[in-house]
C-alpha positions in Angstrom: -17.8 -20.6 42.3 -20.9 -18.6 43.9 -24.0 -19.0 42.6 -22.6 -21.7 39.5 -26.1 -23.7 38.8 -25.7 -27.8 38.9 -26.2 -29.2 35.5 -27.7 -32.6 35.3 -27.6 -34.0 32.1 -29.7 -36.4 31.7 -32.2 -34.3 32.8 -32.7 -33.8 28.8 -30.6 -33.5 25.4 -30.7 -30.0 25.9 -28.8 -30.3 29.6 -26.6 -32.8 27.8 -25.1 -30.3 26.1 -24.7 -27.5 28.2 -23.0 -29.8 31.0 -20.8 -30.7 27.9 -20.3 -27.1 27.2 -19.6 -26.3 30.2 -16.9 -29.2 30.8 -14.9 -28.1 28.0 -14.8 -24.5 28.9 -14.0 -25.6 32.4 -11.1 -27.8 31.2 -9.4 -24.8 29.4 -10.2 -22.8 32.6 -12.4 -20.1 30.6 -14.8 -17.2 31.7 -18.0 -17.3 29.7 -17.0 -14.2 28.8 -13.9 -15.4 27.2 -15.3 -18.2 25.7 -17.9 -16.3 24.1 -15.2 -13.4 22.9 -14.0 -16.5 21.0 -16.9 -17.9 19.8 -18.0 -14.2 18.6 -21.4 -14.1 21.5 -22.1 -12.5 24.5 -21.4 -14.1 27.9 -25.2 -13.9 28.9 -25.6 -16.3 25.9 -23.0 -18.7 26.9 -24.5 -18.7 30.4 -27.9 -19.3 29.1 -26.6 -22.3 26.6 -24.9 -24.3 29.5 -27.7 -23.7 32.0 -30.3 -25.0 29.1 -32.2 -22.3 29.3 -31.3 -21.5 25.6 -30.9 -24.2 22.2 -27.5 -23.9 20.6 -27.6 -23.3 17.0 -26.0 -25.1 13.9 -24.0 -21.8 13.8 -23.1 -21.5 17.6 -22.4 -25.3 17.8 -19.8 -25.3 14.8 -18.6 -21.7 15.9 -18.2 -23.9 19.8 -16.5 -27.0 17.7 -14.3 -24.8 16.3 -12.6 -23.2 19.7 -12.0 -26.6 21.7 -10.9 -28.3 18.3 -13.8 -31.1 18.8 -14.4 -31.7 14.8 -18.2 -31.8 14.4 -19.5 -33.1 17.8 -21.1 -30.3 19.3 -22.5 -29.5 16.0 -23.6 -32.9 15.9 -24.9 -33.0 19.2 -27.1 -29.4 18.3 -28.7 -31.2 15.2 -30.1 -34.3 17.3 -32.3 -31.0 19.4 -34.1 -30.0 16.5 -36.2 -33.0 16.3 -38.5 -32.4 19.1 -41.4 -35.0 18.0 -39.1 -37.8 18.3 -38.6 -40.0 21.6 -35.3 -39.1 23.8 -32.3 -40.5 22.5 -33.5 -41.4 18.7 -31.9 -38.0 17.7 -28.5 -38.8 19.0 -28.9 -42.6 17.4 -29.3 -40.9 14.4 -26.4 -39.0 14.4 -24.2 -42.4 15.1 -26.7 -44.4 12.6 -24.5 -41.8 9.5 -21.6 -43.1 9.9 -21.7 -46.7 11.3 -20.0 -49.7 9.2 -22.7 -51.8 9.9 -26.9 -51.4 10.8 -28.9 -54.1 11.9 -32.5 -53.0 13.0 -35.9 -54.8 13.7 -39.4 -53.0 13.5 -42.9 -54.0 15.0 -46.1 -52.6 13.3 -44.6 -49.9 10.8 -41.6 -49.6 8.3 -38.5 -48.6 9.5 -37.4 -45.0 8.6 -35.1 -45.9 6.3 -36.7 -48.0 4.4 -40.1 -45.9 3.8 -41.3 -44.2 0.6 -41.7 -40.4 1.3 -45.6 -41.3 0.0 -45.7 -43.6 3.0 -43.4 -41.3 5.9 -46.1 -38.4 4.8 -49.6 -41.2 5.2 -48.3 -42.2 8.9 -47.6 -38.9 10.1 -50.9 -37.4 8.6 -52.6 -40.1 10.8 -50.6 -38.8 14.0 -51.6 -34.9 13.2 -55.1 -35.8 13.1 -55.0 -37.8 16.4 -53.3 -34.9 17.7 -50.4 -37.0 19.0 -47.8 -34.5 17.3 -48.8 -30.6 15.8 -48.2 -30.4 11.8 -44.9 -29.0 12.3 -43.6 -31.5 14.0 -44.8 -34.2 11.2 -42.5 -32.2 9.0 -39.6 -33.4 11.2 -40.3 -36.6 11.2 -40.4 -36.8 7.4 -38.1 -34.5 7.0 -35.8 -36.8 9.3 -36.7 -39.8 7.0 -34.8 -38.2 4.0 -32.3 -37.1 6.0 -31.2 -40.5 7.2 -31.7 -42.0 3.6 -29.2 -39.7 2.2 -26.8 -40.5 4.8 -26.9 -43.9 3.9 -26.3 -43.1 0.4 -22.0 -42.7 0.7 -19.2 -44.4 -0.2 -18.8 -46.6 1.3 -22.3 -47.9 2.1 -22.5 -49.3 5.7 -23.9 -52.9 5.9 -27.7 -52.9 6.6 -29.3 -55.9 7.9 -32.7 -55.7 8.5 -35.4 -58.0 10.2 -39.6 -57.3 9.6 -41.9 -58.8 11.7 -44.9 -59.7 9.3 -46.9 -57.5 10.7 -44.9 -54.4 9.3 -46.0 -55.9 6.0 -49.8 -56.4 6.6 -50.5 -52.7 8.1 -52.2 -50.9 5.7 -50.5 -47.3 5.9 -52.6 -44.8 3.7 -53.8 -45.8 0.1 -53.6 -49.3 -1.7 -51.2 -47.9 -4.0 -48.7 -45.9 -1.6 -48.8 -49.5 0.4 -48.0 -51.1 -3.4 -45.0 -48.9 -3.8 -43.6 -49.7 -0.1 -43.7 -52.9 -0.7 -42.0 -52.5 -3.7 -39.3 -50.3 -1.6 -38.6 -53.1 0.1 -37.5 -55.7 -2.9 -35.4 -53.3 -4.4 -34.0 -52.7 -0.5 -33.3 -56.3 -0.7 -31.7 -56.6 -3.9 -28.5 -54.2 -3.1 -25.3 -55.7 -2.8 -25.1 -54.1 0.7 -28.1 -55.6 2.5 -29.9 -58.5 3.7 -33.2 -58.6 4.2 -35.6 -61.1 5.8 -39.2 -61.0 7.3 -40.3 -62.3 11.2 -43.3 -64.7 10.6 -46.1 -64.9 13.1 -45.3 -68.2 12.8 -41.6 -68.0 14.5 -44.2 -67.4 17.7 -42.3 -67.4 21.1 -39.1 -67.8 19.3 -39.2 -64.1 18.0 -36.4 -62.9 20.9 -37.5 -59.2 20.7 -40.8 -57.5 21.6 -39.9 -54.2 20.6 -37.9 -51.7 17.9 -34.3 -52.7 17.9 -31.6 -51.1 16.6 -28.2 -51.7 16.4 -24.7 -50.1 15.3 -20.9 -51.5 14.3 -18.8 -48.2 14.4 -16.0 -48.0 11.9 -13.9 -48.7 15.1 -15.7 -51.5 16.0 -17.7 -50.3 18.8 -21.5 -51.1 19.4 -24.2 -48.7 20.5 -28.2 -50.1 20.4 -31.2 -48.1 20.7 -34.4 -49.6 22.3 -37.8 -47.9 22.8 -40.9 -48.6 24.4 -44.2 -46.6 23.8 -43.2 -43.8 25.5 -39.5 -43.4 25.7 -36.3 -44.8 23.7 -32.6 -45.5 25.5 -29.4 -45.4 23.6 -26.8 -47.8 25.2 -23.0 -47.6 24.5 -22.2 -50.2 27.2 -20.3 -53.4 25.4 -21.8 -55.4 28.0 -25.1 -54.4 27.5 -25.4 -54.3 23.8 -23.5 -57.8 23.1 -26.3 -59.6 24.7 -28.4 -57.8 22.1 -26.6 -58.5 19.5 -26.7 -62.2 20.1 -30.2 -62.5 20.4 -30.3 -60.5 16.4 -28.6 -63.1 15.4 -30.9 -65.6 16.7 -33.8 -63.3 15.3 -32.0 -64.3 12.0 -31.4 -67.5 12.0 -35.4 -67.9 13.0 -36.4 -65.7 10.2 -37.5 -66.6 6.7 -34.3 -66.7 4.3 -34.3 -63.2 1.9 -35.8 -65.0 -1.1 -38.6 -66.3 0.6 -38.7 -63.1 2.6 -39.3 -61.6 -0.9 -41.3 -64.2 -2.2 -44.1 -63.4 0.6 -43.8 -59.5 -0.5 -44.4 -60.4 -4.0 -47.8 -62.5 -2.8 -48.8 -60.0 -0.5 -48.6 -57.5 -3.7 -50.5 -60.3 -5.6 -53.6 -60.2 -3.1 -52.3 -64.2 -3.2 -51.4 -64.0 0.8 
């Protein structure tokens, strides 16, 4: 076709989905005209969707879902570009994190989303606004993001969270004495539900603590594993088997090196105490 634009998508999420657009209107051998008779749009619009040059709404993405019979995937994939203070790939993890059987995640430095008090999410965004590392609007996101994966973890059935601290999650002061009071607090109630286990990395465990960095990791209802890794700069989701296993191994280790959940607790309870 003359002058049909090459789509690379992992230029960014927003490519993603146009080359994924595209592909399914090219499987059923549509126009964009036609396809955007059916979706109820203009062509131009389709056009400027697939060559990124436009975000796909909620509306358009369900409307899109709804012609190539693909359940809620575009839709899916049109929620994970909202979040535009978040490192590539986290949006799309979240999306997957939903509806997985089984989380297992470890966190360096700061409380893992779904495990912070709203009082704390707000306290470590403020910081970030002020250091003008993200603009107010995006800190809503990101707190905003927070509830949003909570809630999804509160369905029936509840996936299987397993989730590994290092101590120094613990000892970072985040805002006031009493919203750090409360977090901590979060946490023993976190570890007290019959679908969790929770333990804490000492800085004791040393040069047996097998990860550096944020690790996160996902048992699909099917079975299948995706992880999501991020440096300073940039995060990478990874559906490879052979790359995730590895990973998964090494969590394992992680545990078995960790303090046990009672005395994971029994250190939050003397860090609450001022006796730590």
């Amino acid at each position: 076709m003359l002058n049909r634009k090459e789509l690379d998508p992992d230029r960014s999420p927003l490519a993603a989905f146009g080359q994924r657009l595209r592909s399914l209107r090219d499987e059923r051998g549509w126009t964009q005209d036609e396809l955007a008779e059916r979706v109820g749009c203009s062509g131009t619009h389709i056009s400027a969707v697939e060559t990124g040059r436009r975000s796909p709404t909620p509306r358009f993405a369900a409307g899109a879902d709804r012609v190539f019979g693909t359940g809620d995937r575009l839709e899916r994939q049109s929620r994970a570009l909202r979040y535009t203070a978040l490192l590539e790939g986290f949006p799309e993890y979240v999306t997957h994190e939903a509806r997985a059987a089984e989380i297992r995640l470890y966190e360096v430095g700061v409380m893992p989303g779904v495990l912070q008090t709203p009082e704390y999410a707000s306290a470590l965004t403020a910081r970030a606004v002020e250091r003008g590392a993200i603009t107010p609007e995006q800190a809503d996101e990101r707190v905003a993001l927070v509830a949003q994966r909570q809630a999804a973890l509160e369905r029936t059935p509840p996936a299987l969270v397993f989730a590994v601290l290092d101590e120094s999650c613990l000892r970072r002061p985040v805002g006031s004495p009493a919203i750090m009071d409360a977090q901590l607090a979060r946490l023993v109630e976190f570890a007290a539900l019959p679908n969790t286990v929770f333990q804490v990395a000492p800085f004791d465990m040393g040069d047996r603590r097998p990860f550096d960095l944020p690790l996160y990791i996902l048992t699909m209802e099917n079975r299948s594993l995706l992880s999501y890794a991020e440096s300073a700069q940039r995060g990478r989701l990874e559906r490879e088997r052979t790359s995730v296993v590895p990973l998964l191994t090494a969590y394992h280790q992680l545990q078995a090196e960790a303090l046990s959940q009672a005395a994971s607790v029994a250190m939050i309870e003397q860090l609450r105490k001022g006796t730590s």
